[in-house]
DSSP file (Angstrom, degrees, kcal/mol; ACC not computed):
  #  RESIDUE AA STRUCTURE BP1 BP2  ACC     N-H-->O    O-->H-N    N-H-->O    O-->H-N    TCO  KAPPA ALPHA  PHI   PSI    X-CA   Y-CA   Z-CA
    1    1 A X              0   0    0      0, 0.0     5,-0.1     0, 0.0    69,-0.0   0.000 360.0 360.0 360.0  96.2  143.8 -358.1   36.9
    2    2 A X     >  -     0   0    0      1,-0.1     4,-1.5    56,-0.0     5,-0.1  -0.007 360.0 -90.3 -60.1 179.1  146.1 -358.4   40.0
    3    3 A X  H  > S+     0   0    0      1,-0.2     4,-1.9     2,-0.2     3,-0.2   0.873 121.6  57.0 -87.7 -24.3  145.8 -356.8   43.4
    4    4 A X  H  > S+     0   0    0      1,-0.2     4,-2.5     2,-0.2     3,-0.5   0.978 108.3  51.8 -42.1 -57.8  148.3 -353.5   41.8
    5    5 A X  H  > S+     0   0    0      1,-0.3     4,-4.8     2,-0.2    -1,-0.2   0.777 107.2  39.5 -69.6  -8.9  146.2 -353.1   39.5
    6    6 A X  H  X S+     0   0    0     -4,-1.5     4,-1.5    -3,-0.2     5,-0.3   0.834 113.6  58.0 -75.9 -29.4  142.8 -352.8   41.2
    7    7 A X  H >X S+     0   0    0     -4,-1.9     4,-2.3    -3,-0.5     3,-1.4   0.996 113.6  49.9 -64.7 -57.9  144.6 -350.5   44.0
    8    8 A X  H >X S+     0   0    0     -4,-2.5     4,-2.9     1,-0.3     3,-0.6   0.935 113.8  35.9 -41.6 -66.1  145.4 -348.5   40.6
    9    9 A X  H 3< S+     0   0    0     -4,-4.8    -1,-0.3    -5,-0.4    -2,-0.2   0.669 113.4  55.1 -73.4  -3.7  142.3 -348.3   39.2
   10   10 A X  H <X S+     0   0    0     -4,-1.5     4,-1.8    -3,-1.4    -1,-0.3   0.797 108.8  58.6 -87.5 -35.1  140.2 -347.8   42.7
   11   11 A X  H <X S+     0   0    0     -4,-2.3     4,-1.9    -3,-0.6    -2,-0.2   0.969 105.9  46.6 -72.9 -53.2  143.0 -344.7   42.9
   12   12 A X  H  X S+     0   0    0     -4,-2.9     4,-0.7     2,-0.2    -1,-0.3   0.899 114.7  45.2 -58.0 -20.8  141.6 -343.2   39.4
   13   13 A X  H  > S+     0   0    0     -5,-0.4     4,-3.1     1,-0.2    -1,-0.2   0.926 109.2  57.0 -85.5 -31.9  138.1 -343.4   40.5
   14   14 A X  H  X S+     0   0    0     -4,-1.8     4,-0.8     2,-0.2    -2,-0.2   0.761 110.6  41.1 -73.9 -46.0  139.2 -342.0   43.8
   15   15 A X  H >X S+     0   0    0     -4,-1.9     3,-5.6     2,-0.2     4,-0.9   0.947 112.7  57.0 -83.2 -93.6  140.7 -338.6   42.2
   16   16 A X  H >X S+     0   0    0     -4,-0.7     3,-1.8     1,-0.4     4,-0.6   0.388 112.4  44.4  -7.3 -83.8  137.6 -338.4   39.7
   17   17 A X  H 3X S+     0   0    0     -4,-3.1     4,-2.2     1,-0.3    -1,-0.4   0.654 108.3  51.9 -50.0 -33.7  135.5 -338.4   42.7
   18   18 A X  H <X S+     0   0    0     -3,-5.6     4,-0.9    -4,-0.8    -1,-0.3   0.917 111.5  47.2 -78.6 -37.0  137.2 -336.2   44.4
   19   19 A X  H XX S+     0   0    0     -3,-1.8     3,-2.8    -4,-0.9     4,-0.8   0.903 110.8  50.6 -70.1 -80.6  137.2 -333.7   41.3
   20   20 A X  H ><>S+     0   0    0     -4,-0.6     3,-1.3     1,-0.3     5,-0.6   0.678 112.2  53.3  -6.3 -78.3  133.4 -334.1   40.8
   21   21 A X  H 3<5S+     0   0    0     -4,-2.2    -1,-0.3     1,-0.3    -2,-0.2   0.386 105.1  54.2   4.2 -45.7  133.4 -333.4   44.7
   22   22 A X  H <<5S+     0   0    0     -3,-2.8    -1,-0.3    -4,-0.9    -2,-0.3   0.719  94.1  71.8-107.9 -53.5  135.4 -330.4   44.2
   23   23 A X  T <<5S-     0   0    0     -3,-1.3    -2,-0.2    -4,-0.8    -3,-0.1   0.507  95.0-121.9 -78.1 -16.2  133.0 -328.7   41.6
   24   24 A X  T   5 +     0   0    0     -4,-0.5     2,-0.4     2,-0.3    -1,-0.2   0.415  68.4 133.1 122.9  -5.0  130.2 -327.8   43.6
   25   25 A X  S   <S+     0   0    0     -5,-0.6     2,-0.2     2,-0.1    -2,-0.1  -0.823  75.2  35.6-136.2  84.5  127.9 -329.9   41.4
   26   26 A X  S    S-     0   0    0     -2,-0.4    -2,-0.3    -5,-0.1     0, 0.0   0.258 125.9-107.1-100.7 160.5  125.9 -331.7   43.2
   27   27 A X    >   -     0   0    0     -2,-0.2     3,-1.8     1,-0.1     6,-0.3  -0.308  30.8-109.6 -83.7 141.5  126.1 -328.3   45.7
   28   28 A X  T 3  S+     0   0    0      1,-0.3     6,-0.1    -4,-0.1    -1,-0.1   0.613 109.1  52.2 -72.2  -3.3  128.1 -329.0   48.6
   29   29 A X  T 3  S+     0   0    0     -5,-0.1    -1,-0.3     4,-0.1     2,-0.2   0.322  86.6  97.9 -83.9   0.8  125.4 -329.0   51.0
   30   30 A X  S <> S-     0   0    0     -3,-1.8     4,-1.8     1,-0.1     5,-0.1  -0.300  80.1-103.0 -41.2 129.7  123.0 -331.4   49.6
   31   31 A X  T  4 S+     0   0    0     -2,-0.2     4,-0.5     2,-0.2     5,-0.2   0.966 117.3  45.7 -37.7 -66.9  122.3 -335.0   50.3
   32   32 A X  T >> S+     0   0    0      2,-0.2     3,-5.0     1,-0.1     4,-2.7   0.928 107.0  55.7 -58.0 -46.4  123.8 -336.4   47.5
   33   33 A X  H 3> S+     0   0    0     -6,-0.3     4,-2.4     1,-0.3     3,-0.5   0.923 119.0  38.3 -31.1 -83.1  127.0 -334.3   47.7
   34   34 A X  H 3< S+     0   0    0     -4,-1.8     4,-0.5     1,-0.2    -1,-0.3   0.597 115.3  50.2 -64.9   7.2  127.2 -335.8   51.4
   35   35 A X  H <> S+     0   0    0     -3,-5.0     4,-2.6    -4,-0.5    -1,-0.2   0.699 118.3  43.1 -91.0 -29.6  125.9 -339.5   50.3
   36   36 A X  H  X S+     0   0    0     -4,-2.7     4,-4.9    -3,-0.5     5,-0.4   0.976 114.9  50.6 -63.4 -53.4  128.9 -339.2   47.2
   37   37 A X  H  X S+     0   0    0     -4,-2.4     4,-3.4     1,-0.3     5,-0.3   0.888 112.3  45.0 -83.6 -49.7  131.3 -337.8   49.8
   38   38 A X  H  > S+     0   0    0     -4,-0.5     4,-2.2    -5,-0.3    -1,-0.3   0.957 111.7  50.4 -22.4 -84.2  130.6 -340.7   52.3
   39   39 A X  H  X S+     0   0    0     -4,-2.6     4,-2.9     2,-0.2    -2,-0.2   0.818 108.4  53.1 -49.5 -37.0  130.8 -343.5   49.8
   40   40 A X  H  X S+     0   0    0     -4,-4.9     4,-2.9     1,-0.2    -2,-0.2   0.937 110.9  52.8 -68.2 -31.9  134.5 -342.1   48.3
   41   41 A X  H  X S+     0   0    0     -4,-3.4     4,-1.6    -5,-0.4    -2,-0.2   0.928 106.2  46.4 -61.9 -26.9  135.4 -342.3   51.8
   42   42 A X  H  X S+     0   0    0     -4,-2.2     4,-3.9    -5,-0.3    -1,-0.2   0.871 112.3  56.0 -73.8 -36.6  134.3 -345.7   52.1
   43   43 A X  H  < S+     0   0    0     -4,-2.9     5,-0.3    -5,-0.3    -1,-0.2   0.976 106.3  49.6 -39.8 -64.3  136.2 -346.3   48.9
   44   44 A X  H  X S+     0   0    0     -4,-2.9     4,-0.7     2,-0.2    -2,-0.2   0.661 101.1  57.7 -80.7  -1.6  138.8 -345.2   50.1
   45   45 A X  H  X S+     0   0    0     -4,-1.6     4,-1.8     1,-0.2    -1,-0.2   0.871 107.2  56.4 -57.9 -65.3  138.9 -347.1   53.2
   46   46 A X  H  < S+     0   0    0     -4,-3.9     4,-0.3     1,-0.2    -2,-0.2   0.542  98.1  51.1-139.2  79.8  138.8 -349.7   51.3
   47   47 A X  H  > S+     0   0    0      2,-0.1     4,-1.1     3,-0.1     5,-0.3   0.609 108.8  58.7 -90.9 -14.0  142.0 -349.1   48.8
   48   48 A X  H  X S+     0   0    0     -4,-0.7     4,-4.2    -5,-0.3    -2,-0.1   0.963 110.6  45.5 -75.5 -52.3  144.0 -348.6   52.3
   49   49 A X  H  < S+     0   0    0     -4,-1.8    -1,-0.2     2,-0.2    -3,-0.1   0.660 114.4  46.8 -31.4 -44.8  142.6 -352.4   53.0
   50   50 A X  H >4 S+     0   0    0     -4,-0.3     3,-4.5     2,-0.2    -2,-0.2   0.974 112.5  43.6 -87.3 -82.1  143.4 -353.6   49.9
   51   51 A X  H 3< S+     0   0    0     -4,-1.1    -2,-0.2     1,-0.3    -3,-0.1   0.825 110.6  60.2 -15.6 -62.4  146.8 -352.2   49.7
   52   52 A X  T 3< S+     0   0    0     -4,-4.2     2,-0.6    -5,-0.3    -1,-0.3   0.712 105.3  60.5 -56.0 -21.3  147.4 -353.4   53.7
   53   53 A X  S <  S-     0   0    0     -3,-4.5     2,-0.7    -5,-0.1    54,-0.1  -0.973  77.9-133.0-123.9 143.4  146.7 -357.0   52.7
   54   54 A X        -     0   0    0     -2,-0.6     2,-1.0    53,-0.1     3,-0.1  -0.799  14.9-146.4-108.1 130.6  148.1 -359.2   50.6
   55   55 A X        +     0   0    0     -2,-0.7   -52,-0.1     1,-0.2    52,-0.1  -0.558  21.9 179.8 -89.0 104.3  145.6 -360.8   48.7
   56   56 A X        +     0   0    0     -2,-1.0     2,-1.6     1,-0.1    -1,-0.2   0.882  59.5  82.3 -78.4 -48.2  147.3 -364.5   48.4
   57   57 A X        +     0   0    0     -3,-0.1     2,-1.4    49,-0.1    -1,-0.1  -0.352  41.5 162.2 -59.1  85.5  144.6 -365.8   46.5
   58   58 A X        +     0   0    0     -2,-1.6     2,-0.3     4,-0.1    -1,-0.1  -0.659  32.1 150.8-117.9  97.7  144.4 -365.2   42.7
   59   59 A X     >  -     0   0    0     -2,-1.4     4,-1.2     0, 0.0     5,-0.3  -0.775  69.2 -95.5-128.2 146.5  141.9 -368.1   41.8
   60   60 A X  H  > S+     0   0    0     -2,-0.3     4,-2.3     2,-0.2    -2,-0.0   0.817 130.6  56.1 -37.8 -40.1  139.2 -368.3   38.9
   61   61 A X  H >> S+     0   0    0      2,-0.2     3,-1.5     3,-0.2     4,-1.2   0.999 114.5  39.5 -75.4 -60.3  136.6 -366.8   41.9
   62   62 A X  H >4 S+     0   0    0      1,-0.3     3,-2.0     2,-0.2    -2,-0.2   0.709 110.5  54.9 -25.3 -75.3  139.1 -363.7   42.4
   63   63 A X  H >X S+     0   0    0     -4,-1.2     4,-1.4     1,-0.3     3,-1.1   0.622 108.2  54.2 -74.1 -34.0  139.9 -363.2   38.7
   64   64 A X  H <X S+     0   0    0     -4,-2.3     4,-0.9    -3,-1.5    -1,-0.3   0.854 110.7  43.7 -82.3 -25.2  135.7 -362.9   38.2
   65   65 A X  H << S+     0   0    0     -3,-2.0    -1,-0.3    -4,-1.2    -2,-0.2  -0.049 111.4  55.2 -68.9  19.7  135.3 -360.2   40.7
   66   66 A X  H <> S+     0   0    0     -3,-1.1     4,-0.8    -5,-0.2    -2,-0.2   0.535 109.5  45.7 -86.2 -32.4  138.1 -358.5   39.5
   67   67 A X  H  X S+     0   0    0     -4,-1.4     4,-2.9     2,-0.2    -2,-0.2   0.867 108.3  51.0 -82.8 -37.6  136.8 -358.5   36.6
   68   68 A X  H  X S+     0   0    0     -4,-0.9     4,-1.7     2,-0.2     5,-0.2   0.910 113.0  56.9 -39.7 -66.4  133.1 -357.4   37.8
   69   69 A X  H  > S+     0   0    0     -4,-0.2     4,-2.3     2,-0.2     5,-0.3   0.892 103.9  49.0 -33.2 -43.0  135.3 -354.7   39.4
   70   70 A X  H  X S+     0   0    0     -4,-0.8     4,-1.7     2,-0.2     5,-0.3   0.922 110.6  46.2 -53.5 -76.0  136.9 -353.6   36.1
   71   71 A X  H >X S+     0   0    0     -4,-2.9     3,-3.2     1,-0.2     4,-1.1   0.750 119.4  44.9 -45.0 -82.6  133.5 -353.3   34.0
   72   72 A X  H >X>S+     0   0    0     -4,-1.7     4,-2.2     1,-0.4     3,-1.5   0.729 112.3  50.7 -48.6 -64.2  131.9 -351.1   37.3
   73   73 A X  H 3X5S+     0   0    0     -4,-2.3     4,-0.8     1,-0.3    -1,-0.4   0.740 115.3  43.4 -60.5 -23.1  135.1 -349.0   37.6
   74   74 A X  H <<5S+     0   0    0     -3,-3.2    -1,-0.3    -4,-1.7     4,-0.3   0.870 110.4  57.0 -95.0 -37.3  134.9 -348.2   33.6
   75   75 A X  H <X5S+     0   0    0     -3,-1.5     4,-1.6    -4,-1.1     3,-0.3   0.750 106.1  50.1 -77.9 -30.4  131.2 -347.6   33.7
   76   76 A X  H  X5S+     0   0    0     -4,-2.2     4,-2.6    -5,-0.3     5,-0.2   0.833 103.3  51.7 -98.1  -3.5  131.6 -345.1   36.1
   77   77 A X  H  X<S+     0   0    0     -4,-0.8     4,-1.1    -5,-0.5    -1,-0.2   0.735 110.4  54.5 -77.6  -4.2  134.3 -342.9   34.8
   78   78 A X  H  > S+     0   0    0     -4,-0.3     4,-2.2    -3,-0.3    -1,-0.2   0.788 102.6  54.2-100.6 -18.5  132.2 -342.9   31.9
   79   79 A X  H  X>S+     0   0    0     -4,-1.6     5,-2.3     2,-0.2     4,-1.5   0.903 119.2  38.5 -52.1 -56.0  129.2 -341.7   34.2
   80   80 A X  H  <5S+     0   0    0     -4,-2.6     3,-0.2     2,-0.2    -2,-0.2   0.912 109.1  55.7 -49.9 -50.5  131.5 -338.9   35.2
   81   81 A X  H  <5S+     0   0    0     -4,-1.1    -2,-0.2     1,-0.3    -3,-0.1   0.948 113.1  51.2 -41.1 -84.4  133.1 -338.3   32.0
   82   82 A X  H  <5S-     0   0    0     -4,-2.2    -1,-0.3     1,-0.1    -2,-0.2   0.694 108.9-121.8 -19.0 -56.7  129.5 -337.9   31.0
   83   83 A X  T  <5 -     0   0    0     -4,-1.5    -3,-0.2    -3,-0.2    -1,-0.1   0.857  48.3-171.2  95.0  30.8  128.5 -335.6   33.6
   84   84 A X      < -     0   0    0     -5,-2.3     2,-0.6     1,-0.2    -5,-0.0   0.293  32.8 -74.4 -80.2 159.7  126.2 -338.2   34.3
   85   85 A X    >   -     0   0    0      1,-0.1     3,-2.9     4,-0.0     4,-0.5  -0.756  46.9-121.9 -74.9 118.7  122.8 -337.6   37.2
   86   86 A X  T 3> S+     0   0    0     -2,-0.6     4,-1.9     1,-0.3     5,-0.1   0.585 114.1  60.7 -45.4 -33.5  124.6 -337.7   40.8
   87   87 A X  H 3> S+     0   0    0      2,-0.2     4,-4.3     3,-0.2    -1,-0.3   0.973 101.2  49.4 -58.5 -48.1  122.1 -340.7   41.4
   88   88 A X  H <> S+     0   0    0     -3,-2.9     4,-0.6     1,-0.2    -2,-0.3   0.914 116.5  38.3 -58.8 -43.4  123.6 -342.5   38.6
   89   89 A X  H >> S+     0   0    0     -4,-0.5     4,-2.9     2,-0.2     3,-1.6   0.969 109.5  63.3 -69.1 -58.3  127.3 -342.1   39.8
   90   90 A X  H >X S+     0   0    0     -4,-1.9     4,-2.2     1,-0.3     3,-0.8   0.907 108.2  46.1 -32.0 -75.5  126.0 -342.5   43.6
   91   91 A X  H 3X S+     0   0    0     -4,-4.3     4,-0.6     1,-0.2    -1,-0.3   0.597 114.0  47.4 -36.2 -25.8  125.0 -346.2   42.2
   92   92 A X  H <X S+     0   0    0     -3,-1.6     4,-2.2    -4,-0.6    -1,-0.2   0.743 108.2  54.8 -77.7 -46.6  128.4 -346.8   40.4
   93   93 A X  H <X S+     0   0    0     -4,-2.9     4,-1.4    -3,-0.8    -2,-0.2   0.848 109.8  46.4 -85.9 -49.4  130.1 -345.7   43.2
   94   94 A X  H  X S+     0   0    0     -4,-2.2     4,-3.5    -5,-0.4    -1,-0.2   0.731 108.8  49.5 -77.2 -17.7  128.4 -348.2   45.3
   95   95 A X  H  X S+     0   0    0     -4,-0.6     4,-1.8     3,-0.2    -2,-0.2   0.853 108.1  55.6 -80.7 -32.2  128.7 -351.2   43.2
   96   96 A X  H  < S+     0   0    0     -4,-2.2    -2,-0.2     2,-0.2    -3,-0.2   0.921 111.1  49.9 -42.8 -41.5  132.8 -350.4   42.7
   97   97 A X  H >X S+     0   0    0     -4,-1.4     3,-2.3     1,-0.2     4,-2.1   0.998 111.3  47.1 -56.5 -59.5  132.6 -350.5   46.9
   98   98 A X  H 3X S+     0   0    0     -4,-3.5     4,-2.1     1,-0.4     5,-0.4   0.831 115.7  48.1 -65.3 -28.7  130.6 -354.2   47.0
   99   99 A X  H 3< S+     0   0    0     -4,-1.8    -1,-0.4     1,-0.2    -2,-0.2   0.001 110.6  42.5 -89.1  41.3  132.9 -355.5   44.6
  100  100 A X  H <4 S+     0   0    0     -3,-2.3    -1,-0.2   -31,-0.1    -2,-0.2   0.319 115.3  61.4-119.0 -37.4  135.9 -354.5   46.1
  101  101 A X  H >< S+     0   0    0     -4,-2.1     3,-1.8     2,-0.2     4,-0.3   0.913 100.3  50.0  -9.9 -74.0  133.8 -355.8   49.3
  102  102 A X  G >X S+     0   0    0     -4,-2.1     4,-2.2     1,-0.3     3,-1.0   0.864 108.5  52.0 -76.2 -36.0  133.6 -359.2   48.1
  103  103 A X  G 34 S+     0   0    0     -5,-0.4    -1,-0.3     1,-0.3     4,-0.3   0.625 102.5  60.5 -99.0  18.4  137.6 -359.5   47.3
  104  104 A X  G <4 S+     0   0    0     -3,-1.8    -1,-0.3     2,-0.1    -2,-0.2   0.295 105.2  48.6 -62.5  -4.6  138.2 -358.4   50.7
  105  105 A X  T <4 S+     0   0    0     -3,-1.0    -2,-0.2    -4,-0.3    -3,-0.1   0.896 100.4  60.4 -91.9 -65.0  136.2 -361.6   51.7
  106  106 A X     <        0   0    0     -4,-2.2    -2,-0.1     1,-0.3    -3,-0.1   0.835 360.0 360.0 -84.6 -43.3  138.1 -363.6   49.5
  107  107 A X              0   0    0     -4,-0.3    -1,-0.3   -51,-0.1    -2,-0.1   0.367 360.0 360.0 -14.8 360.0  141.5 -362.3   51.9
């Protein structure tokens, strides 16, 4: 996995959220609705990051938090997909972030 392709796949999670967002479900005045809506921003914040640096390093430690990345980023579209409890996706959402976290570190 290279740095395209995580900017790619942080960009699918990012539209999914946004539709999930959009639907009203969790109701848009709720906590989670504004804990979800918080955390995509932070998402996206950072794909902007990502995108803005060029990640020079593509070493065994990258390639295993990319990969850590992958599996979260697939588990939660399938939490959405699902139609999954707003907690569960809220958790998804934040384990996509910390690994995307941790290979900004690696920058």
């Amino acid at each position: 996995m290279n740095q395209s392709d995580i900017v790619t796949s942080i960009g699918g999670t990012l539209t999914q959220l946004d539709t999930l967002l959009m639907s009203g479900n969790p109701s848009f005045d709720s906590a989670a609705w504004q804990q979800l809506f918080a955390l995509r921003k932070h998402l996206d914040d950072q794909q902007r990051t990502l995108v803005q640096q060029a990640i020079q390093s593509n070493d065994e430690k990258f390639q295993t938090i990319a990969a850590t990345l992958q599996a979260a980023t697939k588990t939660l579209t399938n939490e959405i997909a699902q139609q999954a409890a707003i907690n569960a996706i809220i958790n998804m959402v934040s384990q996509v972030s910390a690994n995307v976290d941790q290979l900004l570190k690696l920058a």
